[in-house]
C-alpha positions in Angstrom: -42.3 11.7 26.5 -44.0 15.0 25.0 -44.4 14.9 21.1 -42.8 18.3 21.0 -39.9 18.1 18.6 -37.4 21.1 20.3 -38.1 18.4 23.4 -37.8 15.5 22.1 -34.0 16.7 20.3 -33.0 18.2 24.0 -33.4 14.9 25.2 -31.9 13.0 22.6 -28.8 15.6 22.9 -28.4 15.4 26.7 -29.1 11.6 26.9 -27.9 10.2 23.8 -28.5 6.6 25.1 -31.6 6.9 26.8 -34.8 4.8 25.6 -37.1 7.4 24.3 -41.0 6.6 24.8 -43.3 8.4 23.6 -46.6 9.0 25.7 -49.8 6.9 25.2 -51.8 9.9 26.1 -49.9 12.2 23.3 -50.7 9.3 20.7 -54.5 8.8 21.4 -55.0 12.9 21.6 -53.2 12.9 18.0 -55.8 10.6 16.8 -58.8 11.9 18.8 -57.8 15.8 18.0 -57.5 14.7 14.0 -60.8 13.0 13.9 -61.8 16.3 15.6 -60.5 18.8 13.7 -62.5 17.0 10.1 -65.7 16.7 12.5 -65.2 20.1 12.9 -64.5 21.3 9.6 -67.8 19.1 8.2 -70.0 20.7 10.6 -68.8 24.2 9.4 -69.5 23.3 5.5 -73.0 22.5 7.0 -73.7 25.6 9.1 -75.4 27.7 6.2 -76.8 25.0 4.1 -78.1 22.4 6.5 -78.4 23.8 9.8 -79.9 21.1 11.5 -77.0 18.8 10.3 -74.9 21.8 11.3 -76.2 21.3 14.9 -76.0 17.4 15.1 -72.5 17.3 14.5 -71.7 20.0 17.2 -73.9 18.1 19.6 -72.6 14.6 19.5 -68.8 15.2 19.1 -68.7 13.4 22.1 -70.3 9.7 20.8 -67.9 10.3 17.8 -65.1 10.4 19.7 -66.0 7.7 21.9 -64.5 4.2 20.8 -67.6 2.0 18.7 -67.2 -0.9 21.6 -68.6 2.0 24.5 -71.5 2.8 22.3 -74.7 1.6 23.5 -76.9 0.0 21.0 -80.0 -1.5 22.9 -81.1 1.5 25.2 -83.1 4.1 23.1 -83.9 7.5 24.0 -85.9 9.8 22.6 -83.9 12.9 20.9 -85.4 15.9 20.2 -83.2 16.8 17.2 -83.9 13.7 15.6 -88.0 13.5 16.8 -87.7 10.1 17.2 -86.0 7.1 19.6 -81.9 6.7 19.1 -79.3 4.9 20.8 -76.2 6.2 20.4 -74.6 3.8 17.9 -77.4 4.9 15.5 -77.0 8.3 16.2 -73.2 7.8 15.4 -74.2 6.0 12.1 -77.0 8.8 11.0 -74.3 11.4 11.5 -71.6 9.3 10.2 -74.0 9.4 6.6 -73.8 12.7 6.4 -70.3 13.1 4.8 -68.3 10.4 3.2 -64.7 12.0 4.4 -66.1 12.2 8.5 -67.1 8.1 7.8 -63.3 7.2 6.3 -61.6 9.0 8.8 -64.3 7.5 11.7 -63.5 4.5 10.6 -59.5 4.7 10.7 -59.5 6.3 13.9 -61.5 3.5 15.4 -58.5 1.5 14.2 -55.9 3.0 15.7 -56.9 3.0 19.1 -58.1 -0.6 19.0 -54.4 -2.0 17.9 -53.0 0.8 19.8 -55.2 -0.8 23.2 -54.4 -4.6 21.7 -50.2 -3.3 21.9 -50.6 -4.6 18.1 -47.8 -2.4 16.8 -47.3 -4.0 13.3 -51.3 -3.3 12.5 -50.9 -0.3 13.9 -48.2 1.0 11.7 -50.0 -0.9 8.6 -53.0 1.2 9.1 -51.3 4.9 9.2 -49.0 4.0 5.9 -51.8 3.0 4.2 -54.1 5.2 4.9 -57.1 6.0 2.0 -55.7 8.4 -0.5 -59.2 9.9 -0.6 -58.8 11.1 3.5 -58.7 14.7 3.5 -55.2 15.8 3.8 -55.4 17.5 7.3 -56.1 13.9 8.6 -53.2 12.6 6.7 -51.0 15.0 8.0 -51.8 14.2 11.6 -51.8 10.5 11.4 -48.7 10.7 9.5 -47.2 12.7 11.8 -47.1 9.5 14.0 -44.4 7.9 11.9 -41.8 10.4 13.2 -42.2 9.2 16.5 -42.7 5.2 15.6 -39.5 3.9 18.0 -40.7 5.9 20.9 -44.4 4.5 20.1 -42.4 1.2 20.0 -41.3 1.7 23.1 -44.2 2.4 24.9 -46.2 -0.2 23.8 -43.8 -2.6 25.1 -42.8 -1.6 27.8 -44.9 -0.9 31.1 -43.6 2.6 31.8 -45.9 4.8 31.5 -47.1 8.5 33.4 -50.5 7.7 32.6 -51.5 9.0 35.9 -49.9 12.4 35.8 -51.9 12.7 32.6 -54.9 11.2 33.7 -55.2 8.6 31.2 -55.0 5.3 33.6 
């Protein structure tokens, strides 16, 4: 189900006894849209002051986003915005350096899709409710936000229901 709360208490209301789960593809876009929203915010505080920083961070939101496993690390190519041979892990890393906050939150949201993948509910939970009190608090908001909906998350990760392929996550 849709993490949209009027929704989610229409459905409780009119099914009182129905299994609630909430959607994989709702979960992972909380986590990917967090991570995001502080890449996001970073590059900003860079546009002025360190522009080429500024652009490396708007370039490769992509390889940030992507999990650490799908990054290649043996085929180098040479970028122009670094001058010099990268794959993409090190790319990740040499943007990653930039801002202590963007590595934290990289770090955690690497996390949660990994026990998230693994069905490794217990870890999963661990990681949001103890988060690093030194995450930015937009982050924290986001990833707490995922405690509201921990039975339906539950549920879902137990379960082989899914409508991954009406949301083109399959």
């Amino acid at each position: 189900m849709d993490t949209n709360t009027p929704y989610f208490e229409l459905v409780k209301a009119v099914f009182p006894n129905a299994k609630i789960l909430t959607d994989r593809f709702h979960i992972v876009q909380q986590i990917t849209r967090a991570l995001n929203q502080l890449r996001i915010k970073t590059m900003n505080n860079f546009q002025k002051t360190e522009p080429t920083k500024y652009q490396r961070l708007k370039r490769f939101w992509k390889l940030l986003l992507k999990h650490a496993s799908d990054l290649n690390s043996s085929n180098c190519r040479y970028d122009r915005s670094f001058r010099r041979p990268m794959t993409q892990k090190a790319i990740v890393d040499e943007i990653l350096s930039y801002n202590e906050q963007l590595a934290r939150a990289y770090e955690t949201c690497q996390l949660l899709p990994y026990h998230f993948k693994h069905k490794d509910i217990h870890n999963f939970f661990d990681t949001i409710n103890s988060l690093d009190q030194r995450l930015p608090q937009c982050l924290f908001k986001k990833l707490n936000f995922l405690n509201k909906y921990k039975l339906g998350i539950h549920c879902a990760l137990i379960t082989g229901d899914s409508n991954d392929a009406l949301e083109g996550t399959r």
